[in-house]
LUMMAR-393662 format. One line per 5 residues: number of its first residue (from 1); their letters; for each residue x, y, z of C-alpha. Coordinates in steps of 0.001 Angstrom, whole numbers. Layout:
N
NUM	a	X,Y,Z ~ ...
! end
This chain:
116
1	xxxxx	-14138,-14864,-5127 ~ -16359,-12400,-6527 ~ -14462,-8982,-7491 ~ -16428,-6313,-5555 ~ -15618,-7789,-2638
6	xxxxx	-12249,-7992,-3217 ~ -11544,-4834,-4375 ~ -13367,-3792,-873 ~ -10576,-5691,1121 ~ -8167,-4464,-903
11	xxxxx	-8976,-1247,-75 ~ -9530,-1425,3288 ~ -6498,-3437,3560 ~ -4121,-314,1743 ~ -6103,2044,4287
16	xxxxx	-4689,-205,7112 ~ -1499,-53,5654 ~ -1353,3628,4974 ~ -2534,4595,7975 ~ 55,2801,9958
21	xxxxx	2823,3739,7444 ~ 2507,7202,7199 ~ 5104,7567,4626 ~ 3308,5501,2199 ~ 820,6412,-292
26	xxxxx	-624,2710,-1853 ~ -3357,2822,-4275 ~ -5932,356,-5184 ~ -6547,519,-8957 ~ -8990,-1437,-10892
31	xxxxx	-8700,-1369,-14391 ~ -12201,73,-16809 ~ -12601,-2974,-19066 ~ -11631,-5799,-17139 ~ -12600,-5175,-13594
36	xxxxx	-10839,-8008,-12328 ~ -7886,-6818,-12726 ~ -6899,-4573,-10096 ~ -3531,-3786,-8260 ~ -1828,-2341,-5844
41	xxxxx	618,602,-6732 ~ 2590,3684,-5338 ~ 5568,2119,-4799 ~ 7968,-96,-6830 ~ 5841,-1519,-9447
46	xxxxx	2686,-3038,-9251 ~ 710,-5893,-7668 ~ -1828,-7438,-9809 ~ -4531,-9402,-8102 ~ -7571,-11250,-10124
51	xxxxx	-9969,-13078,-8078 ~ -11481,-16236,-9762 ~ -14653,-17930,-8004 ~ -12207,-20522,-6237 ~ -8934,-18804,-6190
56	xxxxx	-6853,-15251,-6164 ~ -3768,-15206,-8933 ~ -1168,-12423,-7269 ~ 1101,-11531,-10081 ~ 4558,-8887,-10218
61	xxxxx	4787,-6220,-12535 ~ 8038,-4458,-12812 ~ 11727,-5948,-13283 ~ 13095,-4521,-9678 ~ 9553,-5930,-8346
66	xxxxx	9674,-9081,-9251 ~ 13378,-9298,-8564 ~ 12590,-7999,-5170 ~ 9530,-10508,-4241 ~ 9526,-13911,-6421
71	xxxxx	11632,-15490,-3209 ~ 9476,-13984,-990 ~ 6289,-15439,-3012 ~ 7903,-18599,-3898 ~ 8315,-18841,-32
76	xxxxx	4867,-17870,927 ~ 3149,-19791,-2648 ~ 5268,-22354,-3702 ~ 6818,-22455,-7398 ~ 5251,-19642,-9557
81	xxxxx	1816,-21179,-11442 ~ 3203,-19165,-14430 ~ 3023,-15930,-16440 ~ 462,-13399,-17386 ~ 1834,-11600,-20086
86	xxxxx	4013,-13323,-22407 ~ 5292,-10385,-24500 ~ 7563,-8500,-24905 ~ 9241,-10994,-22372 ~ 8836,-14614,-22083
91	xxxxx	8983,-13966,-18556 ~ 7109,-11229,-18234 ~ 4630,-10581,-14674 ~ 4933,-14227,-13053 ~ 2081,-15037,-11250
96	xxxxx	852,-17410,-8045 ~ -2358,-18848,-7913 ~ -3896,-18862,-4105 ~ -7111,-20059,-2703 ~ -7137,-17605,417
101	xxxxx	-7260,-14081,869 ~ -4612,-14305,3721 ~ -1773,-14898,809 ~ -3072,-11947,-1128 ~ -2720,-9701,2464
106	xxxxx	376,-10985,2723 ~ 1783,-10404,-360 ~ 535,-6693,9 ~ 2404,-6310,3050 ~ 5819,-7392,1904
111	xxxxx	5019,-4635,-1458 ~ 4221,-2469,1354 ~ 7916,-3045,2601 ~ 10321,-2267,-323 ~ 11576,1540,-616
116	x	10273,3041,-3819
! end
């Protein structure tokens, strides 16, 4: 999955969402040094997307976050592939591993629906 052109469906995808929720103000961020990191943000925590040539990983970052989603993704992903960051908590940012951009959009939508 090459990483400009997911950042462009990310953003057209938090335009879509925007625009329909008026009340929301999503972001696409992309971080400087390792541009395939990029996430979603604006309202409880963040999600983390990474596209790989054959596969998306959509990770949680934020306690009430991924208290809020990991049924939801478990649901939509099966069991969690495993964790990005490993300190300062063993369970810190679980992650799902996804070989369609339809998971990512989903998983943007249900971020979409959680009150800040």
């Amino acid at each position: 999955m090459d990483i400009n052109a997911t950042k462009r469906q990310l953003t057209s995808l938090v335009k879509r969402i925007n625009s329909k929720y008026p009340s929301l103000s999503l972001e696409v961020h992309q971080q400087q040094v390792s541009k395939k990191n990029m996430c979603v943000r604006g309202n409880n925590g963040s999600l983390w997307i990474e596209p790989y040539p054959n596969w998306y990983d959509i990770g949680l970052s934020g306690q009430s976050l991924t208290k809020q989603m990991t049924g939801y993704m478990e649901q939509l992903c099966g069991k969690k592939t495993g964790n990005k960051q490993s300190k300062p908590e063993p369970s810190h940012q679980p992650f799902w591993r996804v070989n369609d951009f339809e998971f990512v959009e989903a998983a943007v939508y249900k971020y979409a629906s959680f009150k800040k």
